[in-house]
Backbone as ProteinMPNN parsed JSONL, in Angstrom:
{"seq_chain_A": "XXXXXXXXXXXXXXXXXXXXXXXXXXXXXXXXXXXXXXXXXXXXXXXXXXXXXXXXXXXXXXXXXXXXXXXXXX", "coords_chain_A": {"N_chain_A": [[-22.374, 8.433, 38.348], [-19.686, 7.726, 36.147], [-18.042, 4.431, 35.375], [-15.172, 2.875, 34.169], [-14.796, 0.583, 32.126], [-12.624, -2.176, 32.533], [-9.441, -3.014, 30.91], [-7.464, -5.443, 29.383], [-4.211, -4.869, 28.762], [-1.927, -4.953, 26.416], [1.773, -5.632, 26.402], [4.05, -4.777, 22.987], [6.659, -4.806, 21.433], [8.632, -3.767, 19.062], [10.6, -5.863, 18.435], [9.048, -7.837, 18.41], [8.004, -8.384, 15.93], [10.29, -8.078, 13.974], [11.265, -11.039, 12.911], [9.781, -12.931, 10.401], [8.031, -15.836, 10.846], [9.228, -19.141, 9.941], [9.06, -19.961, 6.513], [7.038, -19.181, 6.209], [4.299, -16.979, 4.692], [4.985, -14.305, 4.374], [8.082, -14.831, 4.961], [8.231, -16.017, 2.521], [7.54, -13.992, 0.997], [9.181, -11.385, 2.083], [12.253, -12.7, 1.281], [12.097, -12.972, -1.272], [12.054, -10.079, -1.922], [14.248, -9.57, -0.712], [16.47, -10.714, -2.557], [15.546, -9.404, -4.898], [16.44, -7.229, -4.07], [14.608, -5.142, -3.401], [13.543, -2.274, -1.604], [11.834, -0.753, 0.883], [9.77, 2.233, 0.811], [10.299, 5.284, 1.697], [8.796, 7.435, 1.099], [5.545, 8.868, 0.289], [5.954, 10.226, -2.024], [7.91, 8.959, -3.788], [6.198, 7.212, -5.365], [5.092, 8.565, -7.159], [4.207, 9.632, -10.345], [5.2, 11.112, -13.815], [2.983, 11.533, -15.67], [1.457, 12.038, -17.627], [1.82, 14.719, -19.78], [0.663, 17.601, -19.612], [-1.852, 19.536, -17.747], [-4.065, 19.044, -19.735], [-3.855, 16.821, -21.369], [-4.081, 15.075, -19.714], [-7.082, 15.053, -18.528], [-8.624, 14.849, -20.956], [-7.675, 12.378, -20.594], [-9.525, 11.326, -18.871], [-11.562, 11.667, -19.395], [-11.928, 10.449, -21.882], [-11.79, 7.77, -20.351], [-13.872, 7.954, -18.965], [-15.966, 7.758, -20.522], [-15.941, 5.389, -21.89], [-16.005, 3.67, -19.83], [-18.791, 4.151, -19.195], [-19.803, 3.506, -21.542], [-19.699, 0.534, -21.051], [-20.941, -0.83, -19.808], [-23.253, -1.378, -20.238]], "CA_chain_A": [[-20.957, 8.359, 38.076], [-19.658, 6.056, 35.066], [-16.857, 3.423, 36.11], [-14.86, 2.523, 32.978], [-14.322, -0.963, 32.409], [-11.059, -2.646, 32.939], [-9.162, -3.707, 29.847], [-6.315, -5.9, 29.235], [-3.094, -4.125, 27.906], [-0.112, -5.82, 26.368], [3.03, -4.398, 25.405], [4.525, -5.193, 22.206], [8.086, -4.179, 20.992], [9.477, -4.007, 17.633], [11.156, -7.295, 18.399], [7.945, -9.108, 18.612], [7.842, -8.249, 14.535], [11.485, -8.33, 13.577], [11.504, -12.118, 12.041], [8.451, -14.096, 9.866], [7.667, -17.338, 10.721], [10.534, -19.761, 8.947], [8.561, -21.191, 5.92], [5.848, -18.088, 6.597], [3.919, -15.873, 3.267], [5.76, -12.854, 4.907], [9.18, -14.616, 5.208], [8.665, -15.792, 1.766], [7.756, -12.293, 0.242], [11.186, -11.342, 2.332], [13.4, -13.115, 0.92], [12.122, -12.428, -2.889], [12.48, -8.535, -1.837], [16.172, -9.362, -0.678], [16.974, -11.331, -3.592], [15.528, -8.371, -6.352], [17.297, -5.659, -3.96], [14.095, -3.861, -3.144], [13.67, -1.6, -0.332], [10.725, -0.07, 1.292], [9.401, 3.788, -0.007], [10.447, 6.478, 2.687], [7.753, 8.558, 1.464], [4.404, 8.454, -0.687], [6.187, 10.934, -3.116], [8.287, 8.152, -4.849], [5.626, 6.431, -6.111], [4.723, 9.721, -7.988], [5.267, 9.202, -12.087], [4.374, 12.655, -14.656], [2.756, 10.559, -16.807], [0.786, 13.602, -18.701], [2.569, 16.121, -20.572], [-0.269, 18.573, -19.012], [-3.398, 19.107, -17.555], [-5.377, 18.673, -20.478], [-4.205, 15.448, -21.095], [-4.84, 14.308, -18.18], [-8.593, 15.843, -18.727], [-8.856, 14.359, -22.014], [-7.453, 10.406, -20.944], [-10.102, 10.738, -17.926], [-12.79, 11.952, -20.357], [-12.332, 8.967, -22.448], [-11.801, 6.696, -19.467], [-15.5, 7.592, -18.134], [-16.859, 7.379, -21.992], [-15.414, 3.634, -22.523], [-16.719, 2.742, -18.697], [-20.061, 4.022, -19.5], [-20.296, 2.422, -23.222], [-19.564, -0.921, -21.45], [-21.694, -1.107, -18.323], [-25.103, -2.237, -20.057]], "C_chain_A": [[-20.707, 7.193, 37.12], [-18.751, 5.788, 35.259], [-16.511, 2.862, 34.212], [-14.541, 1.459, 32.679], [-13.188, -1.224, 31.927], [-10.879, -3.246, 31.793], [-7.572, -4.037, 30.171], [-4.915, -4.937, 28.398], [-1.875, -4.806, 28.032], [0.503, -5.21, 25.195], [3.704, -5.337, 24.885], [5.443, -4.204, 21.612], [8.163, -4.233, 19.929], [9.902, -5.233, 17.49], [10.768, -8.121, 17.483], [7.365, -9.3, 17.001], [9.089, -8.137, 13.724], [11.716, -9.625, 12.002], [10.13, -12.764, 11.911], [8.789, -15.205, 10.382], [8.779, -18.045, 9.359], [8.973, -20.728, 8.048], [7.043, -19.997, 5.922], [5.488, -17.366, 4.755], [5.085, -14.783, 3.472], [7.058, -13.441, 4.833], [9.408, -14.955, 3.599], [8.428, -14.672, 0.764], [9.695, -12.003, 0.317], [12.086, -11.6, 1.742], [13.123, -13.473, -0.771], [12.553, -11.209, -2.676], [14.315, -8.686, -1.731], [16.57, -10.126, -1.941], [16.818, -10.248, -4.987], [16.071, -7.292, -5.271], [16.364, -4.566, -3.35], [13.838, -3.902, -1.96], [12.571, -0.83, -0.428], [10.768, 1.285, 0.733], [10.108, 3.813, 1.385], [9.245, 7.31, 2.483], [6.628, 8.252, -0.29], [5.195, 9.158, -2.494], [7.173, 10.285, -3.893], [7.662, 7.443, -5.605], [4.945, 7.699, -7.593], [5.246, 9.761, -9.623], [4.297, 10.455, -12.464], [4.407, 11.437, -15.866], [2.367, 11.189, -17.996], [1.628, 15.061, -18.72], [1.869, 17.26, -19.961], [-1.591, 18.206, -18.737], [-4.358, 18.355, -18.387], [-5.139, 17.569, -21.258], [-4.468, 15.137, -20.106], [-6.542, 14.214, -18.332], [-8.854, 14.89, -19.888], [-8.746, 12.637, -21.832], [-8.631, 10.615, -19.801], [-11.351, 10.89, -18.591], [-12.81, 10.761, -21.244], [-12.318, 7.736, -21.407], [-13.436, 6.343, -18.993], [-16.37, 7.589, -19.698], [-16.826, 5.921, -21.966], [-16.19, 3.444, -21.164], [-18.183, 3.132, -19.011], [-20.63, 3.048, -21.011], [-20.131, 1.406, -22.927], [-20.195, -1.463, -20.286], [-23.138, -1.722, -18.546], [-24.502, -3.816, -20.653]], "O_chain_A": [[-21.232, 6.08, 37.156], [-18.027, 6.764, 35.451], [-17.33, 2.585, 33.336], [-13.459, 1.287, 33.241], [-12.707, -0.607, 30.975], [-11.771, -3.98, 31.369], [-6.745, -3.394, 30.818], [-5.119, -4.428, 27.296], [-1.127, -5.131, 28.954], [0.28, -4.72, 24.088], [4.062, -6.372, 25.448], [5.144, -3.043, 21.333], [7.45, -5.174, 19.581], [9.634, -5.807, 16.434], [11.241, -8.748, 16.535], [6.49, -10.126, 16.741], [8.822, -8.095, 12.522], [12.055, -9.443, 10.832], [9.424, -13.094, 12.865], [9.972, -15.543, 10.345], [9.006, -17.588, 8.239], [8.216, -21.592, 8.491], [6.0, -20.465, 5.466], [6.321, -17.321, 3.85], [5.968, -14.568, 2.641], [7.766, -12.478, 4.537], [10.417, -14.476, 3.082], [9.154, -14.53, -0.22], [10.692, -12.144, -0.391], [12.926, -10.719, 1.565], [13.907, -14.178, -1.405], [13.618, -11.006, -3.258], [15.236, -8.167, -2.362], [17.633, -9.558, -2.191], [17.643, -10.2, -5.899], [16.132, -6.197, -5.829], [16.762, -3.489, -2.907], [13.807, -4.889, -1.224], [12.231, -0.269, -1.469], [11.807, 1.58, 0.142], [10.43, 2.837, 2.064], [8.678, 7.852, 3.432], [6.864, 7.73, -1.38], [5.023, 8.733, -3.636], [7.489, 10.969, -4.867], [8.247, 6.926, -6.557], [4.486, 7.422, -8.701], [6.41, 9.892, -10.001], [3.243, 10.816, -11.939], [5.23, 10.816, -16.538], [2.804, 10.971, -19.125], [1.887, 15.997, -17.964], [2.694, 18.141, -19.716], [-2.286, 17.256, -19.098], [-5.141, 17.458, -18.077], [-6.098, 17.179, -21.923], [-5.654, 14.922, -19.859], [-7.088, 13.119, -18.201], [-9.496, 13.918, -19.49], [-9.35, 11.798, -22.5], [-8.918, 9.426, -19.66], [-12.247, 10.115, -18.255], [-13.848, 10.1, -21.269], [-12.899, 6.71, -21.759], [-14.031, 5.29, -18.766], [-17.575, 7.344, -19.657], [-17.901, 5.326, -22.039], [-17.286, 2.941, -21.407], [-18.881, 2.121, -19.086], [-21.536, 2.253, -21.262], [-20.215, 0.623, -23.873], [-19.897, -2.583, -19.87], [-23.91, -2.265, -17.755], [-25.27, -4.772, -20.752]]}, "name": "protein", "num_of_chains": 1, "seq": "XXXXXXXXXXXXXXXXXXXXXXXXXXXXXXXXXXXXXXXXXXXXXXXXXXXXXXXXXXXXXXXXXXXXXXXXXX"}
């Protein structure tokens, strides 16, 4: 029979992440974000830019991308 060993469990709220440390990296990120206005994504699909007119650019800038990284690797 296998006996599972006993672990500690502690509950943490939303709270307990609410406010940075006064004087903290994180509170001063914070309070650059509130000062330029910005606000978290909602979803991956805002970061999404149509940068290529079509596939075959696309095809064509990644085809020179792996030419130039190989011509500069020796």
């Amino acid at each position: 029979m296998m006996v599972a060993e006993e672990q500690e469990v502690t509950a943490v709220s939303i709270a307990d992440f609410s406010e940075p440390a006064a004087g903290s990296y994180m509170a001063q990120l914070e309070e650059q974000a509130r000062r330029k206005h910005v606000e978290p994504i909602e979803s991956a699909d805002e970061l999404r830019a149509d940068v290529f007119e079509s596939d075959e650019e696309l095809d064509e800038f990644l085809a020179d991308l792996q030419a130039f990284r190989h011509a500069n690797m020796a």
